[in-house]
C-alpha positions as CSV (number, residue, x, y, z in Angstrom):
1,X,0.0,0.0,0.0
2,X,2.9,2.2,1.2
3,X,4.4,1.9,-2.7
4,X,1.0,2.2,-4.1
5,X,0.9,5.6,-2.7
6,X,4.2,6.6,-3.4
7,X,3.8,5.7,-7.4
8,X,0.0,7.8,-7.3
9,X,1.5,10.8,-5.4
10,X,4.3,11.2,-7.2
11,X,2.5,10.9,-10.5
12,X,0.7,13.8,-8.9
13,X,3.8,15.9,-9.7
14,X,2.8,15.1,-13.8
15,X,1.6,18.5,-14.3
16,X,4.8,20.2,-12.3
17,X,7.6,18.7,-14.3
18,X,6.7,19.4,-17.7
19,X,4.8,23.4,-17.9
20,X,7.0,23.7,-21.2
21,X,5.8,20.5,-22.7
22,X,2.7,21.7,-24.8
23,X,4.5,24.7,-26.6
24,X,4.4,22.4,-29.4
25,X,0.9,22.5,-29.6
26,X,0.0,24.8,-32.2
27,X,-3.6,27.0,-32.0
28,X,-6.4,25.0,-32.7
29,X,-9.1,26.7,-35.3
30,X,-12.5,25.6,-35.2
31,X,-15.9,26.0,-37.0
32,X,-18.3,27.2,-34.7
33,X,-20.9,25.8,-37.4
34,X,-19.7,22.5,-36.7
35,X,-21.1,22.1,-32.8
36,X,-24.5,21.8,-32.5
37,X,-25.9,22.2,-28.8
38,X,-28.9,22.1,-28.5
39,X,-29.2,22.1,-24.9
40,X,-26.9,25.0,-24.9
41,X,-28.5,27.3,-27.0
42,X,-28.2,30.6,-25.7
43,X,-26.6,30.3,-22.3
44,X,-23.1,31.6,-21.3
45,X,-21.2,28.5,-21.6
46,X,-22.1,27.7,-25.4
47,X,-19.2,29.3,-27.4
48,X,-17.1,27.4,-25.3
49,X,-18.4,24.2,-25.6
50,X,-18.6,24.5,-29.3
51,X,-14.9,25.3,-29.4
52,X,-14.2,21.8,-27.3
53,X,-16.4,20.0,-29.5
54,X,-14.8,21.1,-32.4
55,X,-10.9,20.2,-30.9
56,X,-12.3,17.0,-30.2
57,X,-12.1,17.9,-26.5
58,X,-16.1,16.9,-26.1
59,X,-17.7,14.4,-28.3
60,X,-20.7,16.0,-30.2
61,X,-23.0,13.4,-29.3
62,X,-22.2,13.6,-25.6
63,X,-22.4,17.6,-25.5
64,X,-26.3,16.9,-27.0
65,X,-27.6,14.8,-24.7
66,X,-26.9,16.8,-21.4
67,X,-27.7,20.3,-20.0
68,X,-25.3,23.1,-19.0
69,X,-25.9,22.3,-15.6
70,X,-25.8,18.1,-15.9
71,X,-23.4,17.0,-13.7
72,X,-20.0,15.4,-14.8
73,X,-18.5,12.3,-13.7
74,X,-14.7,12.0,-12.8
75,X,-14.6,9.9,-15.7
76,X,-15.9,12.0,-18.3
77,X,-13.9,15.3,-17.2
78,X,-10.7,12.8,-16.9
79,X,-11.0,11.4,-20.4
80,X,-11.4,15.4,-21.6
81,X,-8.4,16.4,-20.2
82,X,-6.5,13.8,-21.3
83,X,-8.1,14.8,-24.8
84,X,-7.3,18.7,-24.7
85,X,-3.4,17.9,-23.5
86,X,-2.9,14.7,-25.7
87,X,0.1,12.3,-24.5
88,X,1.4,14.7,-21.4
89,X,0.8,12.3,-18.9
90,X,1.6,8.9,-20.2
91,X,4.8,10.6,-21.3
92,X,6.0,12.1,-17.9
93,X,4.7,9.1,-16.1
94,X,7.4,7.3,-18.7
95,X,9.6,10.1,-18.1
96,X,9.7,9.8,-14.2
97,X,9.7,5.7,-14.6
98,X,6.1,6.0,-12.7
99,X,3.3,2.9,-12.8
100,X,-0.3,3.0,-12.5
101,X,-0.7,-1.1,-11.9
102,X,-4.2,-0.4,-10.0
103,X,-5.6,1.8,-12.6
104,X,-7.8,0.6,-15.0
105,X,-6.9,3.1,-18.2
106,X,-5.1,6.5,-18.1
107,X,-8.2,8.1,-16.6
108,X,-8.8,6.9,-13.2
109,X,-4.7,7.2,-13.0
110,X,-4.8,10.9,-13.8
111,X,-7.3,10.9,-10.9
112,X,-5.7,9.0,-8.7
113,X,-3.2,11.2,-8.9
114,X,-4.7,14.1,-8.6
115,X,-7.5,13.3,-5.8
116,X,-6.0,9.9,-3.9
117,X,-8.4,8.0,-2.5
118,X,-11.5,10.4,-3.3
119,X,-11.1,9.0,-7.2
120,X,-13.7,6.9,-8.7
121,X,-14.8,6.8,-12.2
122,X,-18.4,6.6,-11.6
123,X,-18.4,9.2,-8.8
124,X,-19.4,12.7,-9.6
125,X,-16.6,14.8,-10.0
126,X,-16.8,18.5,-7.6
127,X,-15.6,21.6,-8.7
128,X,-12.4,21.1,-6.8
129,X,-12.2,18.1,-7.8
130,X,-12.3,19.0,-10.9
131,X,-9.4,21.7,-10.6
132,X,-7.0,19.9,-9.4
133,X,-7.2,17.1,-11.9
134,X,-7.1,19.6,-14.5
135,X,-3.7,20.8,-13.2
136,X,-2.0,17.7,-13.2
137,X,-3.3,17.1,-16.5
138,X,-2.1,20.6,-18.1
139,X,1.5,21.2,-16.6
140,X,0.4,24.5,-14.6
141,X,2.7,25.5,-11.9
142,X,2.3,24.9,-8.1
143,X,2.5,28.6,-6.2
144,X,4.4,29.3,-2.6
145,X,1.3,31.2,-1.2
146,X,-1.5,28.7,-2.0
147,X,-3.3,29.0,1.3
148,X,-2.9,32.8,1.8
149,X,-3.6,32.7,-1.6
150,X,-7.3,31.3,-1.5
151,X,-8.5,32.6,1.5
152,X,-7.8,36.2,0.7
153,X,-9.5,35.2,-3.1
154,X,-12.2,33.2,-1.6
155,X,-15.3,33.6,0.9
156,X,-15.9,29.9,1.3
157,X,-12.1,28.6,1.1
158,X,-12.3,26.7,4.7
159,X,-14.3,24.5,2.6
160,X,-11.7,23.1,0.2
161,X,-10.9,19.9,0.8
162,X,-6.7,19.7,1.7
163,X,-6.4,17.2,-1.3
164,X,-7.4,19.6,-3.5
165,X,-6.2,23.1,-2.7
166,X,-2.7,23.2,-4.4
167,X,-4.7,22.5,-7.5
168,X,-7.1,24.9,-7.2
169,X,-4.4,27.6,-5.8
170,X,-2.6,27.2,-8.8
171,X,-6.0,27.1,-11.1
172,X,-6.8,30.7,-9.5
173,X,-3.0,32.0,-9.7
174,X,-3.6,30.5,-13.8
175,X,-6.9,32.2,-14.0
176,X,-8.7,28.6,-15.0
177,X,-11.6,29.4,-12.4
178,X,-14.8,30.4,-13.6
179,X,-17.7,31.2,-11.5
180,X,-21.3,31.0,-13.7
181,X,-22.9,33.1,-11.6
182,X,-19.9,36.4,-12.5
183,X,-17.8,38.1,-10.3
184,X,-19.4,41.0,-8.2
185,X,-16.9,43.9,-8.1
186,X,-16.2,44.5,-4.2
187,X,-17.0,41.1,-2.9
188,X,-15.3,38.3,-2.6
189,X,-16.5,35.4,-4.8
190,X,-17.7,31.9,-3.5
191,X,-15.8,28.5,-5.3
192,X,-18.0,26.3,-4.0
193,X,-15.8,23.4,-3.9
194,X,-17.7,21.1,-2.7
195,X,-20.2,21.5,-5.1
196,X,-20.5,19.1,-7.9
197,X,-19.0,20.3,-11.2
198,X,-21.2,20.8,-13.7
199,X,-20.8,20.4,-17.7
200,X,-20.5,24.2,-18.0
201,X,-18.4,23.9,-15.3
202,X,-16.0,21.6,-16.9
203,X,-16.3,23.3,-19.9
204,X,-15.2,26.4,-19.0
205,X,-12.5,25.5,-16.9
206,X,-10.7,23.2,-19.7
207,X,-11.3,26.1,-21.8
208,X,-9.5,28.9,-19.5
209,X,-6.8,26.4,-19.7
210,X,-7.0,26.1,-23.3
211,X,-4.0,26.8,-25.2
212,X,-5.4,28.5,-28.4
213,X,-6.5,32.1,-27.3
214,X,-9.3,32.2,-29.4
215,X,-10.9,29.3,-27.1
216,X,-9.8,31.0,-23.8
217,X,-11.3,34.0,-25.1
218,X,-15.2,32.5,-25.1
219,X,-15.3,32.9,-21.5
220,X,-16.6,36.3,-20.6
221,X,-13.9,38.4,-18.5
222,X,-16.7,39.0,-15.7
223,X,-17.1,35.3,-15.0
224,X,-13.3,34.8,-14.8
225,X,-12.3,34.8,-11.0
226,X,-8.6,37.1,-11.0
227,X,-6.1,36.4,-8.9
228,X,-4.9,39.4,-7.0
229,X,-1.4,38.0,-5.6
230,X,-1.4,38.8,-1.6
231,X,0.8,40.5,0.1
232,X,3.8,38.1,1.7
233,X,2.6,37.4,5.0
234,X,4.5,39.0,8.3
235,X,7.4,37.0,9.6
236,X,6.0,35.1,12.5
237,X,7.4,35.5,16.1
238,X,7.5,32.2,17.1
239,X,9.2,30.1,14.2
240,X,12.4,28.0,14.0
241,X,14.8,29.4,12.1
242,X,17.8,27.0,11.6
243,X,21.4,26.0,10.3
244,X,23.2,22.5,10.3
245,X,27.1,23.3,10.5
246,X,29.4,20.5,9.5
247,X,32.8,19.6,9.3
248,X,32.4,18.8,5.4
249,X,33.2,21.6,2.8
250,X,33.1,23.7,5.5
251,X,35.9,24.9,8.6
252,X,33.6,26.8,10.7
253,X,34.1,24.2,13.5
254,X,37.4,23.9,12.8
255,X,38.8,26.5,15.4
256,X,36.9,29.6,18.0
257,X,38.5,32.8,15.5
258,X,35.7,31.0,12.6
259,X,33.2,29.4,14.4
260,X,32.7,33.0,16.8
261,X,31.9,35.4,14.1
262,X,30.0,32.9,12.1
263,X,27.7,32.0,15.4
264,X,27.3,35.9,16.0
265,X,26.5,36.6,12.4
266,X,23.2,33.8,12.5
267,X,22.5,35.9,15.5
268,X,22.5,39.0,13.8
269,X,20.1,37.4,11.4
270,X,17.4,36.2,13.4
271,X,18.7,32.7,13.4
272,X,17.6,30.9,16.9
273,X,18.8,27.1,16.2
274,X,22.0,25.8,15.4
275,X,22.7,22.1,14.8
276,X,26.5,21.2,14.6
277,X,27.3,17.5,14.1
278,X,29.3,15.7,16.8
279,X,29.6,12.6,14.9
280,X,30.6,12.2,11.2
281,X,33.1,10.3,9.5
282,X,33.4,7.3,12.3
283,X,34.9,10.1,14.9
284,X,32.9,12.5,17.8
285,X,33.7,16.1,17.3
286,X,33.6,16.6,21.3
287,X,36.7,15.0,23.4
288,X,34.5,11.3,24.1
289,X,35.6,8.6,26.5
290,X,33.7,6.4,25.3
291,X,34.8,7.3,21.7
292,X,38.4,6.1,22.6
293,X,37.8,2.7,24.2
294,X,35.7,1.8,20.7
295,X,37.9,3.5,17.9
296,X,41.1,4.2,19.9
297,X,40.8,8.4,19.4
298,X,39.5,10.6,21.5
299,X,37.9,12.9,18.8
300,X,38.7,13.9,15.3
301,X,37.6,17.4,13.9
302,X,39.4,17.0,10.3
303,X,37.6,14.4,8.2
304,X,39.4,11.9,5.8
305,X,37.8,13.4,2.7
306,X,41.2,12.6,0.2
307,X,41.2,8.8,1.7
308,X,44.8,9.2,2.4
309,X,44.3,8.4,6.7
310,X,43.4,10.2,9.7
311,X,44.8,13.9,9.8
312,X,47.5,13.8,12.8
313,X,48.9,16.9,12.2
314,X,46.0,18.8,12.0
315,X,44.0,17.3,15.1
316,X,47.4,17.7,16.9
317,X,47.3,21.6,16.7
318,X,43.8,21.4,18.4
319,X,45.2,20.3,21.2
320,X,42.9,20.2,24.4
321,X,40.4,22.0,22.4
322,X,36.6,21.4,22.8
323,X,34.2,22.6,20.0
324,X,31.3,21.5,21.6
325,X,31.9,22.8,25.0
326,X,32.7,26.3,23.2
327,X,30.0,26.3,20.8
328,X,27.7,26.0,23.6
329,X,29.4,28.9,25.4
330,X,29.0,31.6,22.4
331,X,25.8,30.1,21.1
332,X,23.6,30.5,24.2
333,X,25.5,34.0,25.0
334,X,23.4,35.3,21.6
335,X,20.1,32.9,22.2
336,X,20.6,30.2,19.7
337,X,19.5,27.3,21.0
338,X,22.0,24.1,20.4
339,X,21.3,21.0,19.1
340,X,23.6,18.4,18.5
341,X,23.4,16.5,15.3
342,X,24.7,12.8,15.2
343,X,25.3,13.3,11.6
344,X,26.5,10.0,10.7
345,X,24.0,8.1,12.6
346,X,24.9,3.7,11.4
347,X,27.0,4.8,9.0
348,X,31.2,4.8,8.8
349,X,33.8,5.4,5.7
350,X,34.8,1.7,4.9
351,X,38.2,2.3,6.1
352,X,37.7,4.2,9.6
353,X,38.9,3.2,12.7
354,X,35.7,1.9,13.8
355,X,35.0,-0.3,10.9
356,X,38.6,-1.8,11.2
357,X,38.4,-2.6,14.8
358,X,35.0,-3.8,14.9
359,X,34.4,-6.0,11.9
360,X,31.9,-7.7,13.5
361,X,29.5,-4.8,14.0
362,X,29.2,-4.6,10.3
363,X,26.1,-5.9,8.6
364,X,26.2,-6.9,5.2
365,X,24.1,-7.5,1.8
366,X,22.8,-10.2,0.8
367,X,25.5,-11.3,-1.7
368,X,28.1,-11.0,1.3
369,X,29.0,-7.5,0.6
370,X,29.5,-4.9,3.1
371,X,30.5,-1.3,0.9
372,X,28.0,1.2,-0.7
373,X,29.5,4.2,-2.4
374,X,28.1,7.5,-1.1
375,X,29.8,10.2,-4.3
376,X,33.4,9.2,-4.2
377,X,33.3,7.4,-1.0
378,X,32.7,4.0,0.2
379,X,30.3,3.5,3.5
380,X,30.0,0.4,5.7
381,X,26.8,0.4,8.2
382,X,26.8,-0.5,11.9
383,X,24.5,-3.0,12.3
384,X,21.7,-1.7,14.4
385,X,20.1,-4.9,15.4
386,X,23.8,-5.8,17.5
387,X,23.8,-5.6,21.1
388,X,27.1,-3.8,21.0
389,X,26.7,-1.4,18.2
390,X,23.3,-0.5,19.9
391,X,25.4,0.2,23.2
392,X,28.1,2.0,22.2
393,X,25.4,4.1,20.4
394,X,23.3,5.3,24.0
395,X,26.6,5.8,25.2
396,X,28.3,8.4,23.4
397,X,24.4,9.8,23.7
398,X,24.6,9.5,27.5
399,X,28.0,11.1,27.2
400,X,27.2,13.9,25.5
401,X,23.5,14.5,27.4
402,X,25.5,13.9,31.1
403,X,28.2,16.2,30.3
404,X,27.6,19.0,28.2
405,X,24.5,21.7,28.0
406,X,22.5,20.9,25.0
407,X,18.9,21.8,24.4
408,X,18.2,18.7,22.4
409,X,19.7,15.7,20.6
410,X,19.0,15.3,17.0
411,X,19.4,11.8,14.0
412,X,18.8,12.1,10.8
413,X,17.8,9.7,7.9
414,X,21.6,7.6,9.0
415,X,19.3,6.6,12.0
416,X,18.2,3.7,9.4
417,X,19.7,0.8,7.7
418,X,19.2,1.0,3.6
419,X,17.1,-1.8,3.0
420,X,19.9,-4.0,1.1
421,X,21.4,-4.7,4.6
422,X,20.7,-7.3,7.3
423,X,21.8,-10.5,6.2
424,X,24.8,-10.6,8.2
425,X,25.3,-13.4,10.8
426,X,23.9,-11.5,14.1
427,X,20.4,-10.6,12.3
428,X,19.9,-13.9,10.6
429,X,20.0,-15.9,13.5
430,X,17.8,-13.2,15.1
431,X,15.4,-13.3,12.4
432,X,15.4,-17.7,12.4
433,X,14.9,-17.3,16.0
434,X,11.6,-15.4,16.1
435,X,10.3,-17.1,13.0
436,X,10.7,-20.7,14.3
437,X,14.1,-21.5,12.3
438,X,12.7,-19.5,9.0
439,X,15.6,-17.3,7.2
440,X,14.9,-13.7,5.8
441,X,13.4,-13.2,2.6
442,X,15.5,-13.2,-0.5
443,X,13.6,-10.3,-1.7
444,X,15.5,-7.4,0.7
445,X,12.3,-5.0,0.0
446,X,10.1,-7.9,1.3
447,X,7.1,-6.4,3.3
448,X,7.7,-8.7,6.2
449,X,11.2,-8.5,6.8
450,X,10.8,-4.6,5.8
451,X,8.8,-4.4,8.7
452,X,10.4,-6.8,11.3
453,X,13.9,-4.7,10.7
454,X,12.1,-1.0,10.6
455,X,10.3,-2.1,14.2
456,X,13.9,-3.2,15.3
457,X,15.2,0.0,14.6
458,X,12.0,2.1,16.3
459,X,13.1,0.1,19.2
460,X,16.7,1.3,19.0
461,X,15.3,5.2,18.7
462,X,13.2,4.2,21.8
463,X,16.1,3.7,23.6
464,X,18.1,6.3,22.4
465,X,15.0,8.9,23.5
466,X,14.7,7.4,27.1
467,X,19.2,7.9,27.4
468,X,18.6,11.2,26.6
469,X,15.7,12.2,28.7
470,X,17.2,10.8,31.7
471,X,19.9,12.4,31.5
472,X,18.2,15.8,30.7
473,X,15.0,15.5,30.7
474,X,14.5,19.2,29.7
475,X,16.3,18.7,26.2
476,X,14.2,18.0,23.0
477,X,15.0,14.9,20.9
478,X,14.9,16.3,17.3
479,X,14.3,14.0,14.3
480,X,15.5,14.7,10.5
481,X,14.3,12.5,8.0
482,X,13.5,12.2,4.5
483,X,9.5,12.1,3.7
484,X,8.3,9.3,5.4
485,X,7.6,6.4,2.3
486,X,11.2,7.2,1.2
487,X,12.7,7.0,4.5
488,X,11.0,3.4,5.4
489,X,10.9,2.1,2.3
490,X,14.4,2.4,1.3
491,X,16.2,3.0,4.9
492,X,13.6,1.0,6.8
493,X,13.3,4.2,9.1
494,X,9.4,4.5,10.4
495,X,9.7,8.1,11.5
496,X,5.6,7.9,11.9
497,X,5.5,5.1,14.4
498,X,8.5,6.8,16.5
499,X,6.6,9.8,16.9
500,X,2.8,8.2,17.3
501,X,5.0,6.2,20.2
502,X,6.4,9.9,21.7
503,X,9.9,9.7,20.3
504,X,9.9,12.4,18.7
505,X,9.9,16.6,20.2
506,X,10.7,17.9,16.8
507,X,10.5,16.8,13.3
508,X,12.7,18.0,10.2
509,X,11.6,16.3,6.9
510,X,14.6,17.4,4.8
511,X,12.8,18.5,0.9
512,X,15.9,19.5,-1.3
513,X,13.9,20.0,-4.1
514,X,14.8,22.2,-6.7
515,X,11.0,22.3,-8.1
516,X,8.3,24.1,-6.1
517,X,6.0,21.9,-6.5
518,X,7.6,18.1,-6.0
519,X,8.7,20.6,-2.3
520,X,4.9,21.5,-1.7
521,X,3.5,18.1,-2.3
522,X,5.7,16.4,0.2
523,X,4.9,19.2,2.2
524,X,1.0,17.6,2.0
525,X,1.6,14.1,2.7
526,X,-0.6,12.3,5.6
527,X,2.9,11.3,7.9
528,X,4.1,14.8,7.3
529,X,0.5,16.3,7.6
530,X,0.0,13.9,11.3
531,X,3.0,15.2,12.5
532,X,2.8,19.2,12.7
533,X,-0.6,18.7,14.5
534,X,1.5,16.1,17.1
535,X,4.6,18.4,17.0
536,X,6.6,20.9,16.0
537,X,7.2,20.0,12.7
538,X,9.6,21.8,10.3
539,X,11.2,21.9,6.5
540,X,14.7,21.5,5.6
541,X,15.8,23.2,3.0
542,X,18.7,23.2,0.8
543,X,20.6,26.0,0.6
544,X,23.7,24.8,-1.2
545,X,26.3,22.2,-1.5
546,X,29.8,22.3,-3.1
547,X,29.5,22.9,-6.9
548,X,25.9,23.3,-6.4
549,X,24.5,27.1,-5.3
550,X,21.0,27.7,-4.8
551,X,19.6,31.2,-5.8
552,X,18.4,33.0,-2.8
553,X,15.1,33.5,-4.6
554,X,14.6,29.7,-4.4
555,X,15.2,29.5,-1.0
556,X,12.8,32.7,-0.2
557,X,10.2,31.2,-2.2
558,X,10.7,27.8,-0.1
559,X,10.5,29.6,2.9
560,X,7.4,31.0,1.8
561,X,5.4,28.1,0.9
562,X,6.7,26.6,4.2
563,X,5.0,29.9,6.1
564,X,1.9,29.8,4.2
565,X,1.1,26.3,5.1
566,X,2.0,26.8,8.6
567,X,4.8,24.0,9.2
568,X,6.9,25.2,12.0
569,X,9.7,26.6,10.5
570,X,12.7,25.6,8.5
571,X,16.3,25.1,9.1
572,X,19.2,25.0,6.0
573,X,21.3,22.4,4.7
574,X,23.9,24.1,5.4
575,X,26.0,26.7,7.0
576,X,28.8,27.3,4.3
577,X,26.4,27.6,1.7
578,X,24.2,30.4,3.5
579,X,26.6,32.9,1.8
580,X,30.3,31.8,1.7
581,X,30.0,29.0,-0.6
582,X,27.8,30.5,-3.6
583,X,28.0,32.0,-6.8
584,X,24.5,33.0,-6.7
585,X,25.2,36.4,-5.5
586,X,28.0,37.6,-3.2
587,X,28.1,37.3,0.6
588,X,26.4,40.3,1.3
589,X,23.6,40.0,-1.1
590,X,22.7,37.1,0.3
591,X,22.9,38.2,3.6
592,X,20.8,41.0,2.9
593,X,18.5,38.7,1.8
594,X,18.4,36.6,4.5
595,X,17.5,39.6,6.6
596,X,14.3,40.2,4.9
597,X,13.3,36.8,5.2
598,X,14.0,37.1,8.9
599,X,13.4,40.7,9.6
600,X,12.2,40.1,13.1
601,X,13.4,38.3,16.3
602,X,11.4,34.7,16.9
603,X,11.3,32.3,19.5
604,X,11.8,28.7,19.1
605,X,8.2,26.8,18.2
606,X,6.3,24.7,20.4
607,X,2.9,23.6,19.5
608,X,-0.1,26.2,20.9
């Protein structure tokens, strides 16, 4: 069910990918002579419907046996969408590698993408309903300010249906909405969502969408509802506003003369959450005890990026030196709150310390093998279901919770297993011992053992939440994941179950997205949706990575959409890239324009 929903949803993106796709579509002329509707004679919605009839949009015969105001299936308006924007979505669904094995034919996939479980061929289609398939069908853009967006545009937009409203926000930002009744200057008009669509209805709308002008144009300007952009809604008060800082690409950590200035500077800029790691590259970043006895060094700043061994020289001239402890210090002088980030989570470089001493805490694939390349470097994973990999785990957290004075504890999507692991030794006698001598399934994807290793893990997070509330009980376990299908599916990380079982204080779903709208859909999925009414629940957004800079109208935009549909906050992936490590403007420009994203102080979030 899980991948069944991940295929429809994503195939709900059809219309976002492609809004240059049709520009090969020439006008379309038509005889106006050529329609005859009978039923239609006369009212509003005639000139229109002649001009679908004659693209082949409508069939004559089914335009003559209904009213203006018959009521359309799902199936009938599917099939004409499909008709006025011919081969757009079996060719992105080919394009993104995307199957529709449930659906019947091409139109109960369209709706299935576009309403979820609300699609039904037989089933009268609403208004919008109607919208939103039309969107995906026709490649229209997703906007930032969809909510703020309807509700200053409509009088009844409470009544849209969540499913729905990014189509219909985009409809109105398009100008596809019609209302038959006309627009009364000064008043707000009424959508009426919920309200079944009618053949007018349809008719208009797929000709508003239309892309010869001639057709657009035989819908009278005073029944076109306008979109009158609002303005960008006030910064709120109480909002996260964060920054991971690592020790990759990036020296901020590296000594106090970078990591003071930079910490004063996110301080300056409204920033109230930093999250430097304290564990990457099989070393802590804090002077660890506990780090020592397993990998035989205390800490290790520098990581082994060149593959050419641990950097003595360079950890040598930090001498007694402890990041953490001095982060901490200048951090909660300026009111950023700290968060440490076990960054690496299960995961070592194949030929760390750790992996070398501790062979048997690897787990492997299937075939025997224990490497996956991450870019140019090859990764080993702890094995999460060992006793001593799960020990040495809540003790560097107890560590770092007894001794230093953090305001949470955060993992990331490393706090899994990809789903190719877990066929080493340990987990397969583990497995034949709670399935009365039965070994895993070949299939590493297989729902069963998917499941049996995913609740393994939840138990592990379990664990790791009850370490650290002891020990502070007043710190907030943080959580950043991919979106939810992704994360179990492929690192057999049930984010949803940890937080329905209180494991979670604050959610991150990390959306590097380049494209508005693939970012806003996650934004509406039902883990992601469950979880902001549960907890504070943010977005992570990328704001660069080496080789890769990220316009800082992007990232505004991002930010934006993230406001308007009242998530929590965001936080940026990550610090280098806020303005040091960009060609998309200078450092100052895109300081500047941090500023007005953040033009006012806020608190960190909690739920009301």
């Amino acid at each position: 069910m899980a991948r069944r929903q991940r295929q429809l949803g994503i195939a709900f993106l059809i219309g976002i990918f492609c809004s240059g796709l049709f520009s090969f579509l020439g006008p379309v002329s038509f005889n106006r002579a050529e329609a005859i509707t009978t039923g239609f004679n006369g009212h509003w919605a005639e000139p229109c419907t002649q001009a679908l009839v004659a693209q082949g949009v409508f069939e004559q015969r089914f335009v003559n046996s209904r009213y203006p105001n018959s009521t359309l299936t799902q199936a009938e308006f599917s099939s004409a969408v499909l008709k006025a924007f011919p081969g757009a979505f079996a060719a992105n669904s080919e394009y993104l590698g995307l199957t529709f094995d449930q659906a019947e034919n091409e139109s109960e996939a369209l709706l299935m993408a576009a309403i979820g479980e609300d699609a039904g061929l037989k089933r009268p289609i609403t208004r919008s309903q109607a919208l939103s398939a039309l969107i995906s069908g026709s490649a229209t853009p997703y906007q930032a300010d969809a909510v703020n967006a309807l509700y200053s545009t409509f009088r009844d937009a409470l009544l849209i249906p969540r499913n729905t409203r990014e189509g219909v926000a985009a409809a109105l930002a398009a100008g596809y909405i019609v209302d038959q009744e006309g627009v009364t200057a000064g008043e707000l008009p009424q959508l009426r969502p919920r309200r079944n669509a009618t053949l007018a209805d349809g008719a208009a709308f797929l000709c508003r969408s239309n892309l010869d002008q001639n057709t657009r144009e035989t819908i009278d300007a005073a029944r076109i509802v306008l979109y009158d952009p609002p303005p960008v809604a006030t910064a709120p008060s109480r909002e996260l506003r964060g920054v991971w800082m690592t020790n990759i690409d990036s020296d901020v950590l590296f000594s106090r003369a970078k990591l003071e200035p930079a910490l004063n500077k996110l301080a300056d800029l409204n920033f109230n959450t930093v999250y430097p790691t304290v564990w990457n590259w099989g070393y802590t970043l804090f002077p660890s005890e506990v780090a020592e006895r397993v990998t035989g060094y205390r800490q290790g700043l520098y990581p082994d990026l060149a593959e050419t061994g641990r950097q003595t020289a360079l950890e040598a001239a930090q001498g007694n030196r402890d990041m953490l402890l001095e982060l901490i210090e200048i951090a909660h002088k300026r009111d950023l709150k700290v968060i440490p980030w076990f960054e690496f989570g299960f995961m070592a470089p194949a030929d760390s310390a750790l992996a070398m001493r501790h062979p048997d805490w690897l787990t492997q694939k299937q075939d025997g093998s224990l490497i996956t390349a991450e870019g140019d470097h090859d990764r080993v994973w702890l094995n999460p279901f060992h006793p001593e990999v799960q020990s040495f785990i809540l003790a560097l957290v107890s560590e770092i919770s007894t001794n230093y004075d953090i305001d949470g504890f955060q993992v990331d999507d490393h706090m899994g297993l990809p789903v190719a692991y877990g066929y080493d030794d340990y987990t397969v006698n583990l497995y034949k011992q709670e399935h009365d001598g039965k070994a895993p399934p070949t299939d590493p994807q297989d729902a069963e053992w998917t499941r049996w290793r995913a609740d393994k893990i939840t138990d592990v997070m379990g664990r790791v939440f009850t370490t650290l509330k002891t020990n502070r009980p007043q710190s907030i376990m943080s959580v950043s994941p991919n979106p939810h299908v992704f994360a179990y599916e492929f690192y057999l990380q049930d984010w949803d179950t940890w937080l329905k079982r209180g494991y979670v204080e604050e959610l991150i779903i990390q959306l590097y997205r380049n494209d508005l709208g693939r970012f806003v859909w996650e934004m509406g999925q039902d883990a992601a949706d469950f979880a902001r009414t549960h907890v504070p629940t943010s977005v992570g957004i990328l704001s660069g990575l080496r080789g890769r800079s990220v316009p800082m109208a992007q990232i505004a935009e991002q930010v934006e959409a993230v406001r308007d549909r009242n998530y929590a906050g965001v936080s940026f992936f990550f610090y280098e890239t806020l303005w040091n490590m960009s060609d998309e403007g200078t450092p100052l420009e895109r300081q500047e324009a941090l500023q007005k994203i953040f033009p006012n102080q806020a608190i960190y979030p909690r739920l009301n």
